[in-house]
C-alpha positions, 0 to 999 in steps of 0.5 A: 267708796263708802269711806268717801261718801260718808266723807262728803255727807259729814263735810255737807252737814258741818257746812249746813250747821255752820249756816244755820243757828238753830233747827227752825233756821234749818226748816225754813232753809230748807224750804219748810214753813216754821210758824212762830216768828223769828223764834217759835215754840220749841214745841212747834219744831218739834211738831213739825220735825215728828210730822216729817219723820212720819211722812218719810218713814223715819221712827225714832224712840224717845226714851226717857232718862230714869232719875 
């Protein structure tokens, strides 16, 4: 059952990233204002990606690579 279902959520997201060329296209798909134009700041993105992730619980550390 679990086998299955991972199936079905990976064939959805080659699906999902097949539609749209970048993360703001993906945002704005899904329904979420993208300021910025056609192509906004990374920055932007990113403000809004972090802004959703807190709003829903999800925290993820960034680490930064040592040189």
């Amino acid at each position: 059952m679990k086998e299955q279902l991972r199936a079905e959520v990976r064939k959805e997201l080659e699906k999902i990233e097949l539609r749209y060329r970048d993360m703001a296209s993906l945002l704005r798909g899904l329904g979420i204002h993208v300021g910025g134009g056609p192509y906004p700041m990374p920055r932007e993105v990113k403000w809004i990606l972090l802004n959703l992730c807190l709003k829903n619980g999800l925290f993820f550390l960034h680490l930064k690579p040592l040189n």
